[in-house]
DSSP file (Angstrom, degrees, kcal/mol; ACC not computed):
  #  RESIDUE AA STRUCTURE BP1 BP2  ACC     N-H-->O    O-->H-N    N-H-->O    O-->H-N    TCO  KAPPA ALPHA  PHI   PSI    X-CA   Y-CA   Z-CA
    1    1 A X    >         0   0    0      0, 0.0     3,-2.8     0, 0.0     2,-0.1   0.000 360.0 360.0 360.0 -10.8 -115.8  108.7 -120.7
    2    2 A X  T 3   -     0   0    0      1,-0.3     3,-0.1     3,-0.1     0, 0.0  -0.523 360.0  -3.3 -70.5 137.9 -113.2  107.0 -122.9
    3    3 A X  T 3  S+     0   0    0     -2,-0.1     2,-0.6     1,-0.1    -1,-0.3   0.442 106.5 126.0  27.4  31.3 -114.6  107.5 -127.1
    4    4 A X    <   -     0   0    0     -3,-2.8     2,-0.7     0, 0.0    -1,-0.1  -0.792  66.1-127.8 -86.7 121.0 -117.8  109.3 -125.5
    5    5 A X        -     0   0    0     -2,-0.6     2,-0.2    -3,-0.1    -3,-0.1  -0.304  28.0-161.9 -55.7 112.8 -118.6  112.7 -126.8
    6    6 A X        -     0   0    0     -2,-0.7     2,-0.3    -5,-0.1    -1,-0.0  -0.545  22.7-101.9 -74.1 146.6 -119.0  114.8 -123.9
    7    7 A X        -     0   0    0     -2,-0.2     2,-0.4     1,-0.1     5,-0.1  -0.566  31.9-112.2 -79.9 148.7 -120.7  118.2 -124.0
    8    8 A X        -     0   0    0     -2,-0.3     5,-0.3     4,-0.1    -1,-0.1   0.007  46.0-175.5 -33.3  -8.8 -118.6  121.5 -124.0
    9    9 A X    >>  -     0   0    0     -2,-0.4     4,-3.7     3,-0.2     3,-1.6   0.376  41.5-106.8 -31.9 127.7 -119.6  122.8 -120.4
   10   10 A X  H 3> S+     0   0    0      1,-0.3     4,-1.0     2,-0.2    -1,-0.1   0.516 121.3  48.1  -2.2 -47.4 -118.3  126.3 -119.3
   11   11 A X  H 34 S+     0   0    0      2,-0.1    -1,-0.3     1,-0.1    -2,-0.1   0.801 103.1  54.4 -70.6 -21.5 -115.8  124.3 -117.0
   12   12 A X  H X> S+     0   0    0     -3,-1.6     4,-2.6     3,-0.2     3,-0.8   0.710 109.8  52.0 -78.9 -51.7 -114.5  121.8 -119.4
   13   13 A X  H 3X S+     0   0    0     -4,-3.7     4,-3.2    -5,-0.3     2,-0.7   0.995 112.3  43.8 -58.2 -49.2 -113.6  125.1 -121.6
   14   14 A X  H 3< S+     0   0    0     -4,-1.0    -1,-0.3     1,-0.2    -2,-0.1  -0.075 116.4  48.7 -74.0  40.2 -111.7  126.9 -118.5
   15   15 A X  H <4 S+     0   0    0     -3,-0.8     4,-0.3    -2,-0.7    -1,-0.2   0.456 116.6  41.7-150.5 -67.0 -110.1  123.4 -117.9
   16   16 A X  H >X S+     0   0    0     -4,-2.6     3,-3.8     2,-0.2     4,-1.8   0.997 116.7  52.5 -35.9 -87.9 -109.1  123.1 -121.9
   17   17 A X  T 3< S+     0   0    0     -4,-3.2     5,-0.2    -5,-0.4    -1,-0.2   0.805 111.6  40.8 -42.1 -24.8 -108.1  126.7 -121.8
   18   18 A X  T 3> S+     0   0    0     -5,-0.4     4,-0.5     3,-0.1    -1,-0.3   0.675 111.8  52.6 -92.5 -15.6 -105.8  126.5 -118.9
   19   19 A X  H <> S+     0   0    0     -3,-3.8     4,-1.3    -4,-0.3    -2,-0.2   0.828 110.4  48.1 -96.9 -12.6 -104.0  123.2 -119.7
   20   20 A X  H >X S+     0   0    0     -4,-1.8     3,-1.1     2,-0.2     4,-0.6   0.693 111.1  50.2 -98.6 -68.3 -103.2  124.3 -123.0
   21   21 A X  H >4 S+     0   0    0      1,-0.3     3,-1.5     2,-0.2     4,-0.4   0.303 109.3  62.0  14.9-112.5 -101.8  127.8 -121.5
   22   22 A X  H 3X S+     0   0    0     -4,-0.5     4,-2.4     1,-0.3     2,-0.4   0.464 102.7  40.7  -0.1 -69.1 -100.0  125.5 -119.3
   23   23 A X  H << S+     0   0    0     -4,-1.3    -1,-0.3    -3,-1.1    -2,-0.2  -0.048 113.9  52.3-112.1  44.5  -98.1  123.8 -121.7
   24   24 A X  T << S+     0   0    0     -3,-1.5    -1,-0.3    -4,-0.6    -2,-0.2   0.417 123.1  22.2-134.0 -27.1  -97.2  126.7 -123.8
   25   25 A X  T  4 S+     0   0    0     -5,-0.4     2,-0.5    -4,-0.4    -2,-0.2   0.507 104.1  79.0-115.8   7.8  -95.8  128.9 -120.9
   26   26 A X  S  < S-     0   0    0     -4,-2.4    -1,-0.0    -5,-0.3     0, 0.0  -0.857  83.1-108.5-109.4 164.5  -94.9  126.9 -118.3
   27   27 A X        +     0   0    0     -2,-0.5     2,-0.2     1,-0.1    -2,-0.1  -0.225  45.2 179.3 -61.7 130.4  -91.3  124.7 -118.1
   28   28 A X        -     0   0    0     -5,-0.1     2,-0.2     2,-0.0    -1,-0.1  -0.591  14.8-175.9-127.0-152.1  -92.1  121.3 -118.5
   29   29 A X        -     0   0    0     -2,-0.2     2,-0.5     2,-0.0     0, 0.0  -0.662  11.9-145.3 168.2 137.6  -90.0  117.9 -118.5
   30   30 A X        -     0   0    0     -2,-0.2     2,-0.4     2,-0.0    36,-0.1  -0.977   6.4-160.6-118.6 131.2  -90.6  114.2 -119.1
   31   31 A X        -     0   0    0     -2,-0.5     2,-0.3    34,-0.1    31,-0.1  -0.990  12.7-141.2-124.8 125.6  -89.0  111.6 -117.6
   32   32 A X  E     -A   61   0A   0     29,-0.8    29,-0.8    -2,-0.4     2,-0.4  -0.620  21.5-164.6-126.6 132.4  -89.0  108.2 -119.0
   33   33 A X  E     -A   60   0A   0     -2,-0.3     2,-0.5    27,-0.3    27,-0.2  -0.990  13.0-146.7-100.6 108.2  -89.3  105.4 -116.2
   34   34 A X  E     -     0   0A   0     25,-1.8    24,-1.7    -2,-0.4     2,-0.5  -0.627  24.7-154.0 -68.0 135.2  -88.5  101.5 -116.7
   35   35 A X  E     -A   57   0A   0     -2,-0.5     2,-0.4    22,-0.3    22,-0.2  -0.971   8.3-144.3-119.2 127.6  -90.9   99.7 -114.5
   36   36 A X  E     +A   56   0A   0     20,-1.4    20,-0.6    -2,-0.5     2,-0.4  -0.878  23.8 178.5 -80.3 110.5  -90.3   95.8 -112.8
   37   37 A X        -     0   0    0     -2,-0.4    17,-0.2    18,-0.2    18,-0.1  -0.830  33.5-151.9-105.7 164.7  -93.4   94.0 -112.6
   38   38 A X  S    S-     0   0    0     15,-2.0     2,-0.2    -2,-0.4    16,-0.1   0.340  79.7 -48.4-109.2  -3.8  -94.0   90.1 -111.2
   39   39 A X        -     0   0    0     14,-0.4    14,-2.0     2,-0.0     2,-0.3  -0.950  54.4 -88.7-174.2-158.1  -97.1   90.0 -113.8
   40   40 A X  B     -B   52   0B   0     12,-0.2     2,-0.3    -2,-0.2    12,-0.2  -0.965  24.0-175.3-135.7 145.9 -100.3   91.3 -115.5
   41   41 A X        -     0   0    0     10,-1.4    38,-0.1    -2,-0.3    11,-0.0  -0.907  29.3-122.8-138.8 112.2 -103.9   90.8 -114.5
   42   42 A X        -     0   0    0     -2,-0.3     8,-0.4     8,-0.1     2,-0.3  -0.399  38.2-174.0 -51.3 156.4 -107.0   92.1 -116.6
   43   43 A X        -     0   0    0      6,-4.4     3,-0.2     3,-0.2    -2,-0.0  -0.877  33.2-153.2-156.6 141.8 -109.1   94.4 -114.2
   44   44 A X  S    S+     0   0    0     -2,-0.3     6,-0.1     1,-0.1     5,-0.1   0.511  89.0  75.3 -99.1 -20.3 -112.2   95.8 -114.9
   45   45 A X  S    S+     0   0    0      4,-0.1     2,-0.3     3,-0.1    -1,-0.1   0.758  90.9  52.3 -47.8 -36.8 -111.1   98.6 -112.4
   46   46 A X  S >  S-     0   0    0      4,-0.5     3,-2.3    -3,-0.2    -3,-0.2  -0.796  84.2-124.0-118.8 157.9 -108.9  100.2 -114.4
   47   47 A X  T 3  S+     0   0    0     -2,-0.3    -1,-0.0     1,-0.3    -2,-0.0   0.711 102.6  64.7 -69.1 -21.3 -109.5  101.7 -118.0
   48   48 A X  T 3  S-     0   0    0      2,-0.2    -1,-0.3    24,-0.0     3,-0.1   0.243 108.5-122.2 -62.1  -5.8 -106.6   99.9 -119.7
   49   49 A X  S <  S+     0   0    0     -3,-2.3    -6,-4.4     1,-0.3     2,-0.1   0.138  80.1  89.3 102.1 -22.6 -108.3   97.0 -119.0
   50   50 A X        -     0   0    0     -8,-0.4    -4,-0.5    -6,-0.1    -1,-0.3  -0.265  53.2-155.4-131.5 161.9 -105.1   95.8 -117.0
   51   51 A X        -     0   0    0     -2,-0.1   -10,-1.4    -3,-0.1     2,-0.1  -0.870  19.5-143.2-157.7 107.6 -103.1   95.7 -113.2
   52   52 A X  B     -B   40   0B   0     -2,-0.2     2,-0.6   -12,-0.2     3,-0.3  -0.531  23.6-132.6 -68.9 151.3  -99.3   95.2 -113.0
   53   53 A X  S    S-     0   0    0    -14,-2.0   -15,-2.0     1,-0.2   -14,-0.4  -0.929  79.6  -7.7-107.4 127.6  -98.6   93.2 -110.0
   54   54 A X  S    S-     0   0    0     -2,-0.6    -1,-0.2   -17,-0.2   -18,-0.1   0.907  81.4-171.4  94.3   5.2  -96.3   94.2 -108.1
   55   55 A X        +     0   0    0     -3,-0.3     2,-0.2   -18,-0.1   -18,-0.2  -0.289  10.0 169.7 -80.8 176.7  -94.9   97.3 -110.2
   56   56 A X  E     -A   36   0A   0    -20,-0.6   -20,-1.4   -22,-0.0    -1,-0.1  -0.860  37.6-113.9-158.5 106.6  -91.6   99.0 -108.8
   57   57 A X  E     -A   35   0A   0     -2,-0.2   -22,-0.3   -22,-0.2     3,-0.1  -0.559  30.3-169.3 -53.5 136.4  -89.5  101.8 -111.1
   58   58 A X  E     -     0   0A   0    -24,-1.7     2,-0.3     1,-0.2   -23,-0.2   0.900  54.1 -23.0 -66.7 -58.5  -86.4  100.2 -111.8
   59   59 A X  E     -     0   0A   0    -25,-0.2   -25,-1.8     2,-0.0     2,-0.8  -0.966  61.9-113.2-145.0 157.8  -84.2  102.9 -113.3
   60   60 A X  E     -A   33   0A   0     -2,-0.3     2,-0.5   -27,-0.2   -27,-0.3  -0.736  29.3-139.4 -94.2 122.3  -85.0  106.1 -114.9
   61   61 A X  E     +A   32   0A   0    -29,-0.8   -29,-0.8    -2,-0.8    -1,-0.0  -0.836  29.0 174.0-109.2 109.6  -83.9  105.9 -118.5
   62   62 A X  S    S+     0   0    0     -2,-0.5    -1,-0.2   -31,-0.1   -29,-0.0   0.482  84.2  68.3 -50.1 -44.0  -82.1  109.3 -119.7
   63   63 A X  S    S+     0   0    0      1,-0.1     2,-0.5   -31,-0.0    -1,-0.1   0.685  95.1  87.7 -61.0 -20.8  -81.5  106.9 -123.3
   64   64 A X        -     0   0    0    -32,-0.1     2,-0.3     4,-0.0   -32,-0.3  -0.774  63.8-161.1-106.1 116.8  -85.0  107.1 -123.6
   65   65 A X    >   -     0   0    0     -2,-0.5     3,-0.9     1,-0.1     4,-0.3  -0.775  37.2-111.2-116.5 172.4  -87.7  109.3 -125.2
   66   66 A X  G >  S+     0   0    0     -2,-0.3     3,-0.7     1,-0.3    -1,-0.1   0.617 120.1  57.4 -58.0 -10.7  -91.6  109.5 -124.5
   67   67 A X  G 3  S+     0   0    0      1,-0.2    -1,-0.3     0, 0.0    -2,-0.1   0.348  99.6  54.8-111.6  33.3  -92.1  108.0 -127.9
   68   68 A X  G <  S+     0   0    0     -3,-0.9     2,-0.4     2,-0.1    -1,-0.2  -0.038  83.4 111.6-125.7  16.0  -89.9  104.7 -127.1
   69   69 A X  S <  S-     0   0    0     -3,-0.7   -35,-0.1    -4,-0.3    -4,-0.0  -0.680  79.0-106.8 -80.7 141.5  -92.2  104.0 -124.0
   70   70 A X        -     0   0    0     -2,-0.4     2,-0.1     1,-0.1    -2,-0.1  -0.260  33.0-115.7 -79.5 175.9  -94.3  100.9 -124.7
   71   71 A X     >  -     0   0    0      1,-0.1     4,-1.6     0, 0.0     5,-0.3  -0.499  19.5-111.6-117.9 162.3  -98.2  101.0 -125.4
   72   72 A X  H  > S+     0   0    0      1,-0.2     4,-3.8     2,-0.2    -1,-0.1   0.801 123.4  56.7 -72.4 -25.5 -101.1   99.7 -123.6
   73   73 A X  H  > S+     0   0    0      2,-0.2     4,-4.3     3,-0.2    -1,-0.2   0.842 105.4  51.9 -63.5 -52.5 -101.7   97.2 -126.2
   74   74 A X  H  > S+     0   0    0      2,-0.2     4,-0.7     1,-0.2    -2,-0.2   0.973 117.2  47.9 -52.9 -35.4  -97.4   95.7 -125.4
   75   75 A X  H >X S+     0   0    0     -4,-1.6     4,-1.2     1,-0.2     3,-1.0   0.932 109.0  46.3 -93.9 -52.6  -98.9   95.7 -121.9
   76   76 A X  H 3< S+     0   0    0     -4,-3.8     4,-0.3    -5,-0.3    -1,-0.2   0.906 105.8  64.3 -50.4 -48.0 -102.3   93.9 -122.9
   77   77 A X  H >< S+     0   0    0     -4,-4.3     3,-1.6     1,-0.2    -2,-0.2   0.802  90.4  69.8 -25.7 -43.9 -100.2   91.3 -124.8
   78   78 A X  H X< S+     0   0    0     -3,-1.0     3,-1.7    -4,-0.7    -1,-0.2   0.922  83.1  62.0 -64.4 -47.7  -98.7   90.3 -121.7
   79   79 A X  T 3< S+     0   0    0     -4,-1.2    -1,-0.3     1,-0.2    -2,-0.2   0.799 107.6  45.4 -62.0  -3.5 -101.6   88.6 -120.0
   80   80 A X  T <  S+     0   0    0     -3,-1.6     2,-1.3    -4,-0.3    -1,-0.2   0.055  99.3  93.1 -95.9   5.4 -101.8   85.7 -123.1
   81   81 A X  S <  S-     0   0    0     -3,-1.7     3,-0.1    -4,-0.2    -3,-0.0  -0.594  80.8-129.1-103.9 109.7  -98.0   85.3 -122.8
   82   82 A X        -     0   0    0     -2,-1.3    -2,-0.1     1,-0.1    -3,-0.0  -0.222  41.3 -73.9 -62.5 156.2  -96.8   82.8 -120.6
   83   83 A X              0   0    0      1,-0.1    -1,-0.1    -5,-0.0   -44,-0.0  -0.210 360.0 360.0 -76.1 145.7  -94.1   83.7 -118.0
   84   84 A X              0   0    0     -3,-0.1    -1,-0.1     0, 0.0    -2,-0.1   0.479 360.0 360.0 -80.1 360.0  -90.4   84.3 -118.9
């Protein structure tokens, strides 16, 4: 479904209409995770293109907010980058 327009459907509105509800009156929180991997492998399975091998949270980073998190693209990099 990723860039396809989908049609408007009657659930898709109550689905829209509740999630933004949702994150205009109920408490929320983000919590920023460092992750350990042992590599990357393109997969057609998943929509990122991509499979961590191996992931594990390392520690949960308090220093950090959602918009210092790395991008699918840093992630994609990884499989042409030889190991450190």
């Amino acid at each position: 479904m990723h860039g396809t327009l989908v049609e408007q459907t009657r659930m898709r509105a109550g689905i829209a209409r509740r999630m933004t509800e949702s994150k205009q009156q109920a408490p929320h929180f983000y919590v920023q995770t460092e992750v350990a991997i042992d590599g990357v492998q393109a997969s057609s399975r998943y929509a990122g293109g991509v499979a961590l091998r191996f992931a594990r949270v390392r520690r949960y980073r308090e220093d950090k907010a959602p918009t210092d998190a790395d991008t699918i693209d840093a992630v994609r990099s990884l499989l042409s980058s030889p190991p450190a």
